[in-house]
N, CA, C and O atoms as a GROMACS GRO file, in nm:
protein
  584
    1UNK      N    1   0.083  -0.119   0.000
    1UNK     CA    2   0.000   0.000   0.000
    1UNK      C    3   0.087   0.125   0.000
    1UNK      O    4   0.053   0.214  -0.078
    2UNK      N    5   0.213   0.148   0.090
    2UNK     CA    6   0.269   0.270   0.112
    2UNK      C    7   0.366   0.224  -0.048
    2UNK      O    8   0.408   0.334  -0.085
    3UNK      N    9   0.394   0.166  -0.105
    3UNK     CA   10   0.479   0.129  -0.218
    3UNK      C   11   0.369   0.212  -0.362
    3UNK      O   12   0.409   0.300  -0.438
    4UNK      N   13   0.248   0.156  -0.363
    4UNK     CA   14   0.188   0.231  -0.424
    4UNK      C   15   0.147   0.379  -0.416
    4UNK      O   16   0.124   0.450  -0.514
    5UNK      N   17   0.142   0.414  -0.297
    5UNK     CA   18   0.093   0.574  -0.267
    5UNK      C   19   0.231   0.618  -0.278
    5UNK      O   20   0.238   0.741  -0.288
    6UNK      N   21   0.296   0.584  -0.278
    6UNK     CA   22   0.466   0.649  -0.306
    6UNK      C   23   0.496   0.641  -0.448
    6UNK      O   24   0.587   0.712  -0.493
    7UNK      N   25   0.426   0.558  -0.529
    7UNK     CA   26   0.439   0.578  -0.676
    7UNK      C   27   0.333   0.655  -0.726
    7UNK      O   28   0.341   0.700  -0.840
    8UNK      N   29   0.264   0.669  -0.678
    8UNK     CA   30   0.140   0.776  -0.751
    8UNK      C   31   0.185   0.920  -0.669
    8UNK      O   32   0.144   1.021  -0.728
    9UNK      N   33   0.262   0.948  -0.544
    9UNK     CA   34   0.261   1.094  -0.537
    9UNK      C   35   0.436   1.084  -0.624
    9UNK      O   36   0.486   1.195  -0.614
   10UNK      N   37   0.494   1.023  -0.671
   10UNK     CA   38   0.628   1.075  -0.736
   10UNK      C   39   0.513   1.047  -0.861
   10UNK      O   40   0.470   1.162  -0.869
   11UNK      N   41   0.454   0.989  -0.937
   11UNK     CA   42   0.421   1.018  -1.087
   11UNK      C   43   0.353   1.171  -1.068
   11UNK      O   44   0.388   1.256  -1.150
   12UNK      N   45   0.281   1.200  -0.991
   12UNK     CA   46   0.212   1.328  -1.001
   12UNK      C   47   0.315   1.485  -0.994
   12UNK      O   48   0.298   1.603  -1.027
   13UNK      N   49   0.452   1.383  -0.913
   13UNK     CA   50   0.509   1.493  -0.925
   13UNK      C   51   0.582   1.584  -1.070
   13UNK      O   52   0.601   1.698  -1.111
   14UNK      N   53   0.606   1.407  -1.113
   14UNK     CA   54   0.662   1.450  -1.236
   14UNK      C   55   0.560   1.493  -1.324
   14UNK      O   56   0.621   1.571  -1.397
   15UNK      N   57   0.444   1.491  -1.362
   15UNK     CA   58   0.363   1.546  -1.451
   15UNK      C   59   0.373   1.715  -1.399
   15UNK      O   60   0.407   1.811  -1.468
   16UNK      N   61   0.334   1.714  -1.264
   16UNK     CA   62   0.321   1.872  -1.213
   16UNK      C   63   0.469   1.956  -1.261
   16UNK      O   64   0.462   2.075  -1.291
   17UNK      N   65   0.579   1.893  -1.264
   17UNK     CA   66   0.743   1.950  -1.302
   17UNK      C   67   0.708   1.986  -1.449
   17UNK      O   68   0.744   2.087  -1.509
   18UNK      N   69   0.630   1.882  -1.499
   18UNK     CA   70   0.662   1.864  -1.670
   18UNK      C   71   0.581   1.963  -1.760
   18UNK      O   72   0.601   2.003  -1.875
   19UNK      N   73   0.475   1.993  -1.662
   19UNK     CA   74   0.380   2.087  -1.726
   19UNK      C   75   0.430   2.206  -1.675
   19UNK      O   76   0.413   2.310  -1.740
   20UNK      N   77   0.493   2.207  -1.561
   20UNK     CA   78   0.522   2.389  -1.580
   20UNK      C   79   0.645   2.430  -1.649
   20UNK      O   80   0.656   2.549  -1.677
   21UNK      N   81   0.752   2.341  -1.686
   21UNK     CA   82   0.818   2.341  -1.763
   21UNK      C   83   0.800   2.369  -1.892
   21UNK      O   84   0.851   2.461  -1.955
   22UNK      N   85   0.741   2.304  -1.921
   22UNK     CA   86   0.712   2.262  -2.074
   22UNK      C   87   0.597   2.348  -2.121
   22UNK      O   88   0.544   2.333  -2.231
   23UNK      N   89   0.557   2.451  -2.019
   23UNK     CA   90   0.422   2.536  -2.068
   23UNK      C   91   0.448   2.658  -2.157
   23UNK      O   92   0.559   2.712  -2.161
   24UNK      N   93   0.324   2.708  -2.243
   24UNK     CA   94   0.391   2.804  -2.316
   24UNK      C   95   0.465   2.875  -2.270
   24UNK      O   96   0.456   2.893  -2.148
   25UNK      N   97   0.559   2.937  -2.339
   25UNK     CA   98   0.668   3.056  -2.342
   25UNK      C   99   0.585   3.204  -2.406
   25UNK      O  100   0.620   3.256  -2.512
   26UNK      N  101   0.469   3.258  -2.318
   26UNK     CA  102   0.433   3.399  -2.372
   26UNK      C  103   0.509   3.486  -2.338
   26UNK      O  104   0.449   3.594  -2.340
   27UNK      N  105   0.628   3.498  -2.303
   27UNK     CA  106   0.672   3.660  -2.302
   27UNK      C  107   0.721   3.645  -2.441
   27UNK      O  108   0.774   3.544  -2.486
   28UNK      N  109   0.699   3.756  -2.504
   28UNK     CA  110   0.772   3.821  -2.605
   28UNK      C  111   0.643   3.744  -2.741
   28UNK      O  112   0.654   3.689  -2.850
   29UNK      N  113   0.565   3.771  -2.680
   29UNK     CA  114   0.467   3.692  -2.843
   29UNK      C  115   0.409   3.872  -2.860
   29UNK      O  116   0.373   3.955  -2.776
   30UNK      N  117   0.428   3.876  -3.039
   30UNK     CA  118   0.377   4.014  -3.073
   30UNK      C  119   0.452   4.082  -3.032
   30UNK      O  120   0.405   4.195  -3.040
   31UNK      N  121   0.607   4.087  -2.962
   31UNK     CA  122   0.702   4.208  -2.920
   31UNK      C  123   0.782   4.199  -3.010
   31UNK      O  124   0.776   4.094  -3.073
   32UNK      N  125   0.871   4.284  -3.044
   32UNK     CA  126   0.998   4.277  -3.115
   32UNK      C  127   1.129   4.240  -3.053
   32UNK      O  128   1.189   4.281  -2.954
   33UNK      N  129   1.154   4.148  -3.147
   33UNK     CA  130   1.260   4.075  -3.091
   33UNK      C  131   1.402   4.176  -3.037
   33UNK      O  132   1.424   4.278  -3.103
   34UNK      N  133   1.492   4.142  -2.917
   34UNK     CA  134   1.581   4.201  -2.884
   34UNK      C  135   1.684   4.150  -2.874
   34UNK      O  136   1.748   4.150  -2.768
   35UNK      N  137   1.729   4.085  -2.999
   35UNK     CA  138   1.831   3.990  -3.002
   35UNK      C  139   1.934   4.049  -2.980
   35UNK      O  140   2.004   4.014  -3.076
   36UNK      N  141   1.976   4.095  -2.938
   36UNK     CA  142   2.120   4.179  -2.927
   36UNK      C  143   2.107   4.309  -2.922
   36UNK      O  144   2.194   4.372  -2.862
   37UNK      N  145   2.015   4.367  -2.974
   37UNK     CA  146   1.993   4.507  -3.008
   37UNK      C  147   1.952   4.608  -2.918
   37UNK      O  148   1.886   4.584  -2.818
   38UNK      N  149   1.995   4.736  -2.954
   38UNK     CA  150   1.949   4.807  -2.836
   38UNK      C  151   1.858   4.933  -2.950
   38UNK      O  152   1.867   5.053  -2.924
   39UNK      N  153   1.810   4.904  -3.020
   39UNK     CA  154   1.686   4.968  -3.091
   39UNK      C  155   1.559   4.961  -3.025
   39UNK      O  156   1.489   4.862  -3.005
   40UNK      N  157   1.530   5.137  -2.980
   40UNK     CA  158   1.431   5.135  -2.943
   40UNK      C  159   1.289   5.248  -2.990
   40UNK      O  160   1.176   5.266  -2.944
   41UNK      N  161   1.347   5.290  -3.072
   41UNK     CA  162   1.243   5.318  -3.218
   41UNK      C  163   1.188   5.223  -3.296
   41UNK      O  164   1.184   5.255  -3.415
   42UNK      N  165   1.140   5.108  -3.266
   42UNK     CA  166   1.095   5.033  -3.398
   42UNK      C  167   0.923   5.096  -3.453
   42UNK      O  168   0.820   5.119  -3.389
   43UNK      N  169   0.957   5.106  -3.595
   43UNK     CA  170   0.828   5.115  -3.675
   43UNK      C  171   0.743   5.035  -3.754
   43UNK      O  172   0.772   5.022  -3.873
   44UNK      N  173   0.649   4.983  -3.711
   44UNK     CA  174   0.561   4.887  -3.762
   44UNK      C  175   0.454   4.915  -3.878
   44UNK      O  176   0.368   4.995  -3.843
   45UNK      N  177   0.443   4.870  -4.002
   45UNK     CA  178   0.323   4.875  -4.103
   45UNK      C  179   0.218   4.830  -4.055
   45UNK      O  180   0.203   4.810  -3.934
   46UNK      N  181   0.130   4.809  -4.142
   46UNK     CA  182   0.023   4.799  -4.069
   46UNK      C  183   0.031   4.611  -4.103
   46UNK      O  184   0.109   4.551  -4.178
   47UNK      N  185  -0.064   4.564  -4.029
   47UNK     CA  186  -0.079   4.416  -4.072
   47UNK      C  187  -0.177   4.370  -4.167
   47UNK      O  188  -0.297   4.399  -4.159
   48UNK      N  189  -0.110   4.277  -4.284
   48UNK     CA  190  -0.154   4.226  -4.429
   48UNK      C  191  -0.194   4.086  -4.376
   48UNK      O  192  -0.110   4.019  -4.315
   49UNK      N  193  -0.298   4.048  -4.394
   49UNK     CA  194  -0.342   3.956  -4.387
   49UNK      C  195  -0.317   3.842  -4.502
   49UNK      O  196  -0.359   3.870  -4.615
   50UNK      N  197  -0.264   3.742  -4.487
   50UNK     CA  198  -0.227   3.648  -4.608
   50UNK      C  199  -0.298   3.554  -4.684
   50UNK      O  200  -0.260   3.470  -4.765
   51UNK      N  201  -0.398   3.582  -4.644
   51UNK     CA  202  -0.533   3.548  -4.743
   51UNK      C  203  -0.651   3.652  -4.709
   51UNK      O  204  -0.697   3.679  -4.598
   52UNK      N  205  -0.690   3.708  -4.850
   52UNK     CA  206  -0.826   3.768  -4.812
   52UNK      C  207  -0.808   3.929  -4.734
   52UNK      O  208  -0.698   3.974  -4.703
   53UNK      N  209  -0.926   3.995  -4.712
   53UNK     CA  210  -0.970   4.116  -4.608
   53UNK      C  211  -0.908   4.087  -4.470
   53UNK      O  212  -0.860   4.167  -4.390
   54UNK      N  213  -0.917   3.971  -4.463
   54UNK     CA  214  -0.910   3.972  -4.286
   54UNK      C  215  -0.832   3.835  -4.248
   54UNK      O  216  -0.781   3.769  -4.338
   55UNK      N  217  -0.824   3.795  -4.112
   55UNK     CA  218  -0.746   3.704  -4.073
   55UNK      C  219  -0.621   3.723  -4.008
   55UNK      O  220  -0.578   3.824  -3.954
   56UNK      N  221  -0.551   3.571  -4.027
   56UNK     CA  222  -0.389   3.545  -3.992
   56UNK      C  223  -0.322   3.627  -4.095
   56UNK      O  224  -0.358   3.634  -4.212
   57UNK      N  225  -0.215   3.693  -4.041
   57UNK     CA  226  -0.098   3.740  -4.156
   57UNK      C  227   0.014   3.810  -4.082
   57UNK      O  228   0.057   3.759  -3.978
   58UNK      N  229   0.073   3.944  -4.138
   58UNK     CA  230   0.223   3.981  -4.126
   58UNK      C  231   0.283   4.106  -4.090
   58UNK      O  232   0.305   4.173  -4.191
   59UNK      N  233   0.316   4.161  -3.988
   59UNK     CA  234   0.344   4.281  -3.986
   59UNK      C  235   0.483   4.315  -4.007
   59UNK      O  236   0.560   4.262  -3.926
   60UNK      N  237   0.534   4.385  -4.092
   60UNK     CA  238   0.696   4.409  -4.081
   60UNK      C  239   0.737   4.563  -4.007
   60UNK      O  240   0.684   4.672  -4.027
   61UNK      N  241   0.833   4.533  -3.931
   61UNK     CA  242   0.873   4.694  -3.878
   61UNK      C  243   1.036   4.680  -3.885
   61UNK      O  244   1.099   4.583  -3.927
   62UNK      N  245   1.065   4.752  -3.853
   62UNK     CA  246   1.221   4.843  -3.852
   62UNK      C  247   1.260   4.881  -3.763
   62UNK      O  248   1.197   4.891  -3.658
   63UNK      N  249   1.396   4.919  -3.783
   63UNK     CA  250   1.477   5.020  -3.652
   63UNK      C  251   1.585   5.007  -3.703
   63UNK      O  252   1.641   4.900  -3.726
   64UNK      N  253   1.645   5.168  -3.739
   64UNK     CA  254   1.764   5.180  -3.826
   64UNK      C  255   1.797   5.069  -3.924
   64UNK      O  256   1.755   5.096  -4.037
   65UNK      N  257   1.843   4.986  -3.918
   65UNK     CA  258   1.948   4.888  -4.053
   65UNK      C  259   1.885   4.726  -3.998
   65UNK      O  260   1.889   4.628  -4.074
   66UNK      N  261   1.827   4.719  -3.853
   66UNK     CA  262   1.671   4.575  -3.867
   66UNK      C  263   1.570   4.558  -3.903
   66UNK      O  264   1.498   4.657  -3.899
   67UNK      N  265   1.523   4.460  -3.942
   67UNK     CA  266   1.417   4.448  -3.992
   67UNK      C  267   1.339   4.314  -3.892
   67UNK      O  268   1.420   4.232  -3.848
   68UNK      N  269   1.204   4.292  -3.860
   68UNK     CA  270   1.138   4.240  -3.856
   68UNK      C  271   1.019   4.184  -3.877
   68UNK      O  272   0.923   4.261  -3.868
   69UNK      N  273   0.998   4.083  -3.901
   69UNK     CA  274   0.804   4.065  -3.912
   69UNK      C  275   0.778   3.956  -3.821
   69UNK      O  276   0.834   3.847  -3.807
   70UNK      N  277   0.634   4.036  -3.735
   70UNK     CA  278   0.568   3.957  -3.681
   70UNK      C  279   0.449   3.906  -3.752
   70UNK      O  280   0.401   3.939  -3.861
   71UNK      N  281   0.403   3.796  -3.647
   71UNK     CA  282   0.260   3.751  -3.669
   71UNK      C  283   0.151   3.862  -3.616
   71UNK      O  284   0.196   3.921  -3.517
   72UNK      N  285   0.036   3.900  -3.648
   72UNK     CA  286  -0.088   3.905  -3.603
   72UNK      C  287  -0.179   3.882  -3.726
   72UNK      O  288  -0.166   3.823  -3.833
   73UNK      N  289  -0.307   3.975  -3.648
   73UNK     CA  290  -0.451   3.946  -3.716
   73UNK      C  291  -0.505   4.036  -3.669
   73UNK      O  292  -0.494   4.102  -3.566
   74UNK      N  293  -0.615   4.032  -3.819
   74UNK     CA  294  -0.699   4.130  -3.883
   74UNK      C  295  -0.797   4.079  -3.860
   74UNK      O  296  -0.848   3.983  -3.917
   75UNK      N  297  -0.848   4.162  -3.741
   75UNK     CA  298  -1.049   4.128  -3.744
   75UNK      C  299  -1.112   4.126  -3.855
   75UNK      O  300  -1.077   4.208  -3.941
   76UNK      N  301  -1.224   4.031  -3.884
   76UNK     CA  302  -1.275   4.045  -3.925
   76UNK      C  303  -1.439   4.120  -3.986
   76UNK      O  304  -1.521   4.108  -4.077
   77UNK      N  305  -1.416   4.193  -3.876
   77UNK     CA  306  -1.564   4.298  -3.896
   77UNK      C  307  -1.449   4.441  -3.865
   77UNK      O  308  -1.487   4.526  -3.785
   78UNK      N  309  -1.379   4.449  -3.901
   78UNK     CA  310  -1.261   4.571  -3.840
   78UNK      C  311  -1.289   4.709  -3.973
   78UNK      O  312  -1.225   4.700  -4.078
   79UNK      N  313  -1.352   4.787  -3.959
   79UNK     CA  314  -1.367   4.912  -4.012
   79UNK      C  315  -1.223   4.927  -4.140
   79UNK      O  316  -1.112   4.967  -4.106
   80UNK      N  317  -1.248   4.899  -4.243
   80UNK     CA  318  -1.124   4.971  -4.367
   80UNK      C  319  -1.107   5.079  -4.338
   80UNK      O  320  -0.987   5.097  -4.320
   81UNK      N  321  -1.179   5.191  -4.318
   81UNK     CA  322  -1.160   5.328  -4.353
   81UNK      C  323  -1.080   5.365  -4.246
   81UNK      O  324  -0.985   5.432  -4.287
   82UNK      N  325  -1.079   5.345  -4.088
   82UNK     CA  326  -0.982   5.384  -3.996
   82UNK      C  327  -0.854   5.298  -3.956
   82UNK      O  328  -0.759   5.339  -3.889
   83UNK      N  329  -0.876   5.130  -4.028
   83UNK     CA  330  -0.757   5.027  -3.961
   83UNK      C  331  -0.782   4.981  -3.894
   83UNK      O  332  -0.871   5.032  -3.826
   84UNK      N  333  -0.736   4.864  -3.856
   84UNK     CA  334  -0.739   4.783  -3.784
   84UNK      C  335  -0.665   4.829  -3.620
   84UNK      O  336  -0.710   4.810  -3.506
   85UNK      N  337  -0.515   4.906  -3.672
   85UNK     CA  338  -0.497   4.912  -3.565
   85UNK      C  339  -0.509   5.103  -3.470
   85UNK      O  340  -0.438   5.171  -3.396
   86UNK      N  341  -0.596   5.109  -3.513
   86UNK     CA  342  -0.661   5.263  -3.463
   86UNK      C  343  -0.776   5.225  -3.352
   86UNK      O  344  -0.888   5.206  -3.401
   87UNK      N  345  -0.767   5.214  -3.247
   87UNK     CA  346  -0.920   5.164  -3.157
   87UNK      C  347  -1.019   5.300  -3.160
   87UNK      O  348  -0.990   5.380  -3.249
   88UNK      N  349  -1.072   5.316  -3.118
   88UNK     CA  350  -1.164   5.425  -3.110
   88UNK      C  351  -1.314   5.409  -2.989
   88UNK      O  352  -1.396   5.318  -2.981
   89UNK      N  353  -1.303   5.542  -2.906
   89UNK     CA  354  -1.430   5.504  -2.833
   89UNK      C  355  -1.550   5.542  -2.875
   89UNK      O  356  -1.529   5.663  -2.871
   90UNK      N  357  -1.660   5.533  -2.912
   90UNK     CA  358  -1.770   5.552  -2.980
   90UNK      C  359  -1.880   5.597  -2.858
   90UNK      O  360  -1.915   5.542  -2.754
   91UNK      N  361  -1.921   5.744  -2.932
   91UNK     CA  362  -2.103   5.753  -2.841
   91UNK      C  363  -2.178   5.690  -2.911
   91UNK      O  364  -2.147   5.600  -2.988
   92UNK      N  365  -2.307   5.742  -2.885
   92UNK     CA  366  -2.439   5.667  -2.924
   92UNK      C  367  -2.487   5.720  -3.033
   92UNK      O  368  -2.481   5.842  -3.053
   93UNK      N  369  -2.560   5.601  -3.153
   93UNK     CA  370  -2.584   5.622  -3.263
   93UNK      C  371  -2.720   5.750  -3.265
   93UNK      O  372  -2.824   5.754  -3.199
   94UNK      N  373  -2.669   5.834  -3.356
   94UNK     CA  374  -2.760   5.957  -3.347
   94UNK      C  375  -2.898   5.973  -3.433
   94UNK      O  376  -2.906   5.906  -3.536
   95UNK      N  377  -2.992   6.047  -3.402
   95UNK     CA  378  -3.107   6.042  -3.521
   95UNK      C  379  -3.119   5.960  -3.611
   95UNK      O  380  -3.034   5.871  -3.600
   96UNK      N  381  -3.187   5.946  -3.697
   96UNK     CA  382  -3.150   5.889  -3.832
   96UNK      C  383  -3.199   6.047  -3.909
   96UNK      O  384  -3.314   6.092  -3.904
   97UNK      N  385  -3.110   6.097  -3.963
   97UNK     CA  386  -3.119   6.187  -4.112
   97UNK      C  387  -3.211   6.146  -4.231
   97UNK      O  388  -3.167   6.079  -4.325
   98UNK      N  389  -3.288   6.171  -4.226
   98UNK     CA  390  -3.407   6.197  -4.352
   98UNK      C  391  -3.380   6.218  -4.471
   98UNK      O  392  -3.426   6.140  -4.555
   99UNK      N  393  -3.327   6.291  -4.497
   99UNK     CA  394  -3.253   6.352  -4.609
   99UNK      C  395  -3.144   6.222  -4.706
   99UNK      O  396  -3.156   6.171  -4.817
  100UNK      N  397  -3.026   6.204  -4.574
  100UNK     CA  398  -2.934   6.109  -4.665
  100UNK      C  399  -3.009   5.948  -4.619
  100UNK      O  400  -2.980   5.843  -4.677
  101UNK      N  401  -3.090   5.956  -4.526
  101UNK     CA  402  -3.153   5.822  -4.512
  101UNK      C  403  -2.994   5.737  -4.402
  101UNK      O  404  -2.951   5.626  -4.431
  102UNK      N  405  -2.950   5.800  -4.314
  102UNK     CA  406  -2.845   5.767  -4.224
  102UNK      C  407  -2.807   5.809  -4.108
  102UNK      O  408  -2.797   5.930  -4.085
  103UNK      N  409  -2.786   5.736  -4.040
  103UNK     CA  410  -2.735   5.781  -3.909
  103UNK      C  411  -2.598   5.710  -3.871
  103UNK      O  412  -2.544   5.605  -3.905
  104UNK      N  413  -2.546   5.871  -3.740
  104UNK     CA  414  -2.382   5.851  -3.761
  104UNK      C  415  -2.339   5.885  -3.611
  104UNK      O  416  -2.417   5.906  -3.518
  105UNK      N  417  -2.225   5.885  -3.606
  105UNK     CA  418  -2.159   5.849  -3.451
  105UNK      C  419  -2.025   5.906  -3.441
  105UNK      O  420  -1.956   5.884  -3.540
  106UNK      N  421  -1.970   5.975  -3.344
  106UNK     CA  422  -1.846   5.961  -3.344
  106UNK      C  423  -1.761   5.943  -3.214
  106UNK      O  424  -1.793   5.955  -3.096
  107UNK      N  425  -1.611   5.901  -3.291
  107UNK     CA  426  -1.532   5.813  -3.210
  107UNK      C  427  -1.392   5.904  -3.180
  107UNK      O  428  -1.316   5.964  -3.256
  108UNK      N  429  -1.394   5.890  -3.059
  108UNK     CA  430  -1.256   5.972  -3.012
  108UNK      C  431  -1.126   5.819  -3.028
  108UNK      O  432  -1.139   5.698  -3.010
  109UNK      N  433  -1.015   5.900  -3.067
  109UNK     CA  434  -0.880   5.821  -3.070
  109UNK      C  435  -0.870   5.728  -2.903
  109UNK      O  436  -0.851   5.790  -2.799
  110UNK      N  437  -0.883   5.608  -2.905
  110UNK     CA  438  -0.888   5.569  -2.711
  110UNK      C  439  -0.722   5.506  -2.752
  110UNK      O  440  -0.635   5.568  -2.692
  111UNK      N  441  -0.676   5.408  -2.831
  111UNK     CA  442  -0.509   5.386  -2.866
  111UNK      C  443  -0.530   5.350  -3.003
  111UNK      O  444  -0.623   5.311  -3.073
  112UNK      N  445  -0.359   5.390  -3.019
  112UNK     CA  446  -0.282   5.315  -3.168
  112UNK      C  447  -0.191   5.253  -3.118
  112UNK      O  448  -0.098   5.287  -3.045
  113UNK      N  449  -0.234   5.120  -3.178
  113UNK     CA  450  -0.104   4.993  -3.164
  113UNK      C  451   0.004   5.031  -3.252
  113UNK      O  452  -0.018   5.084  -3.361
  114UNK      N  453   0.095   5.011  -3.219
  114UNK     CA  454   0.210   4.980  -3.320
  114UNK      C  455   0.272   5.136  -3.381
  114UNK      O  456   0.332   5.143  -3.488
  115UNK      N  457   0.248   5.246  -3.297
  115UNK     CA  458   0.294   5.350  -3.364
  115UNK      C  459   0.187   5.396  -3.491
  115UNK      O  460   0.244   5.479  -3.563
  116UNK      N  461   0.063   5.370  -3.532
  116UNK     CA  462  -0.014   5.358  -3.643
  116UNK      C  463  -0.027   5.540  -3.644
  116UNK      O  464  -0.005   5.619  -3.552
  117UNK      N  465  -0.066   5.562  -3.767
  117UNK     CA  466  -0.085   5.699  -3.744
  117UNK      C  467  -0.261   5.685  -3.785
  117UNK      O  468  -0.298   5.640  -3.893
  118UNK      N  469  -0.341   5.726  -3.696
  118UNK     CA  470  -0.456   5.778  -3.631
  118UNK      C  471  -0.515   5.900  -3.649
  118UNK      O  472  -0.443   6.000  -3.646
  119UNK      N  473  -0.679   5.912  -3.673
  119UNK     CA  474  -0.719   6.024  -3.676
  119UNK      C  475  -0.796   6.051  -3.548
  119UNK      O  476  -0.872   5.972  -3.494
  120UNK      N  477  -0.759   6.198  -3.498
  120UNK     CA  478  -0.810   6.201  -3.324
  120UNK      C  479  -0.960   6.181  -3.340
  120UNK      O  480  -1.004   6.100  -3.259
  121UNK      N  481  -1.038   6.226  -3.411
  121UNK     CA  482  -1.168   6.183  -3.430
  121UNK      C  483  -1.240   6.132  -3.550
  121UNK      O  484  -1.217   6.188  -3.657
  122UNK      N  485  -1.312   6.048  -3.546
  122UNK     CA  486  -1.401   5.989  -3.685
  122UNK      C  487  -1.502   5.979  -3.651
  122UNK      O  488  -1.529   5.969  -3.531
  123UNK      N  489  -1.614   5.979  -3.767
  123UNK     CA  490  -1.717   5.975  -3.788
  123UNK      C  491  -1.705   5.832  -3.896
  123UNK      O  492  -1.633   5.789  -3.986
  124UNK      N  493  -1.848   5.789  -3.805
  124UNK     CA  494  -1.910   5.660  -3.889
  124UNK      C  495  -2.082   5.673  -3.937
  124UNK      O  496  -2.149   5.765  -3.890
  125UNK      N  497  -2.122   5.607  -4.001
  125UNK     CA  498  -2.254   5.642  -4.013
  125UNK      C  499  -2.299   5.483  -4.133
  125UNK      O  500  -2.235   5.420  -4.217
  126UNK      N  501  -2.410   5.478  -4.090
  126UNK     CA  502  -2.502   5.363  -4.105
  126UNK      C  503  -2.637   5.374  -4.140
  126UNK      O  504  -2.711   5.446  -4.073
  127UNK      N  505  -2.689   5.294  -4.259
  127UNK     CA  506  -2.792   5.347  -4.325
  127UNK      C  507  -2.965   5.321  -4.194
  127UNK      O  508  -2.985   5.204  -4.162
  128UNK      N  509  -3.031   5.390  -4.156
  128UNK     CA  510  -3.164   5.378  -4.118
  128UNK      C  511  -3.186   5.246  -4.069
  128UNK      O  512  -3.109   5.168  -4.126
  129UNK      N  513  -3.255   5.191  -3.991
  129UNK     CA  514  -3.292   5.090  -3.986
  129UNK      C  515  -3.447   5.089  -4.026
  129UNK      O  516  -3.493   5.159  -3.936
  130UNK      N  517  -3.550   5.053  -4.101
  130UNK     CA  518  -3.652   5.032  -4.139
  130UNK      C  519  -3.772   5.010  -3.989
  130UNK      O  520  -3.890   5.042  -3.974
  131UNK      N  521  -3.691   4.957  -3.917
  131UNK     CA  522  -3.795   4.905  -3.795
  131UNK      C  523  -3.763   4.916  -3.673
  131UNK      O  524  -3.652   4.866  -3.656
  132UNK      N  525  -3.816   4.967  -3.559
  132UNK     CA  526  -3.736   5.024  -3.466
  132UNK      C  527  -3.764   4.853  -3.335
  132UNK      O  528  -3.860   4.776  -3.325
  133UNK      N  529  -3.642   4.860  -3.269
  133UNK     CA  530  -3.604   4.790  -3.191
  133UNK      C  531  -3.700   4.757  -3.059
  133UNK      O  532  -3.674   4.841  -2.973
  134UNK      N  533  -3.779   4.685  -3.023
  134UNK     CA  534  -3.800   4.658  -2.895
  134UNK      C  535  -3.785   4.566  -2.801
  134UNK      O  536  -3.778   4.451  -2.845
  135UNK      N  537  -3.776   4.581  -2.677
  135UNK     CA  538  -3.729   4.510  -2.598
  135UNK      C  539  -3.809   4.377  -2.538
  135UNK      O  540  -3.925   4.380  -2.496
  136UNK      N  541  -3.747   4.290  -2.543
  136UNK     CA  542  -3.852   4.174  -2.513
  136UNK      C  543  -3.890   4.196  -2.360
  136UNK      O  544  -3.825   4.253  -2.272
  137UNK      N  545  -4.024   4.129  -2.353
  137UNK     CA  546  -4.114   4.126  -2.246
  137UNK      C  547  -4.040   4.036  -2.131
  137UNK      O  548  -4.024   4.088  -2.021
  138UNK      N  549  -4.001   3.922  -2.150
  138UNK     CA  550  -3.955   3.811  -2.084
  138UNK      C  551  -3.848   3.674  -2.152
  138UNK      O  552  -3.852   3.636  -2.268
  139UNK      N  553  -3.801   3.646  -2.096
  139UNK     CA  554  -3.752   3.517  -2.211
  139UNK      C  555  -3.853   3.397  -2.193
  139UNK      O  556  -3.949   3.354  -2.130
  140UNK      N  557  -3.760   3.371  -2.294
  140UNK     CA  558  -3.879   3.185  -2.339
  140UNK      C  559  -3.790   3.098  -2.336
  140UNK      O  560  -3.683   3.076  -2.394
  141UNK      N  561  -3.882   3.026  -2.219
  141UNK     CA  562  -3.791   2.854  -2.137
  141UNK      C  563  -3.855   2.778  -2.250
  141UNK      O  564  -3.970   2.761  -2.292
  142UNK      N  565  -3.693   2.727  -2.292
  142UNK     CA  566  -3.771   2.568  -2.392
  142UNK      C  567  -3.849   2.492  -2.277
  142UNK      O  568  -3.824   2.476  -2.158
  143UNK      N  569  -3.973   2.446  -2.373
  143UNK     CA  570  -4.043   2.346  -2.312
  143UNK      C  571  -4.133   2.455  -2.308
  143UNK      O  572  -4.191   2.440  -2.416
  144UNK      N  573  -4.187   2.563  -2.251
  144UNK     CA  574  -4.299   2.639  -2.191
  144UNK      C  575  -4.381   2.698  -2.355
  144UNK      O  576  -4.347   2.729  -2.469
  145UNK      N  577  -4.466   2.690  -2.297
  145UNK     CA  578  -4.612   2.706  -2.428
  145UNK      C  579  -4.650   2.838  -2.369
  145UNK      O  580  -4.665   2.873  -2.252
  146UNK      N  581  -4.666   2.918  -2.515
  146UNK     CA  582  -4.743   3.018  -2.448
  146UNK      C  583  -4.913   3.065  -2.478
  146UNK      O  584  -4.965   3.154  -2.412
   0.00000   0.00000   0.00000
């Protein structure tokens, strides 16, 4: 009995060693590498996605006479007109306009990743919605009849 409970707390130990060992390595994912270097201007493009609008793909940046490319990604619902990497905080969608048949919003600069160059404010705007929104009464339990 003590022969067995002495082999199951040393196997557990070694799994518990092996997994924190062997667990990812996140520092430095999406940083620029500092292999030797003491560059601390690096400038990043924006990121090209390697298939398509959106997705997995490639960012390349610089610093004096290095070069690098990382990995990221391109949302896929991510606004063309401001970038991907421009965030922006948004108020609340306004009127709808009669006239152009749209309503619009705007967004203060909140960060730019990567050095991106950014506009301090934008405007977005979105056509009418035909039918206005209401709020449901209650939810509905599967199974219940109404």
């Amino acid at each position: 009995m003590r022969a067995a409970l002495l082999l199951l707390l040393l196997l557990v130990t070694l799994i518990t060693v092996k997994s924190v060992a062997g667990g990812k390595n996140k520092k430095g994912k999406n940083k620029p590498s500092q292999s030797g270097s003491e560059c601390t201007d690096w400038r990043y493009g924006n990121c090209l996605p390697s298939n398509g609008d959106c997705g997995a793909g490639f960012r390349d940046g610089s610093c004096d006479q290095q070069n690098n490319r990382m990995k990221c990604r391109v949302p896929c619902n991510w606004k063309k007109e401001f970038g991907a990497d421009c965030k922006y905080r948004f108020g609340s969608w306004g009127e709808c306009d009669p006239s152009s048949g749209s309503r619009t919003r705007m967004g203060t600069l909140k960060k730019a990743l990567y050095n991106a160059e950014c506009q301090q404010t934008i405007s977005v705007s979105k056509p009418c919605s035909g039918k206005t929104k209401t709020k449901s009464k209650g939810k509905k339990i599967k199974g219940q009849v109404n």
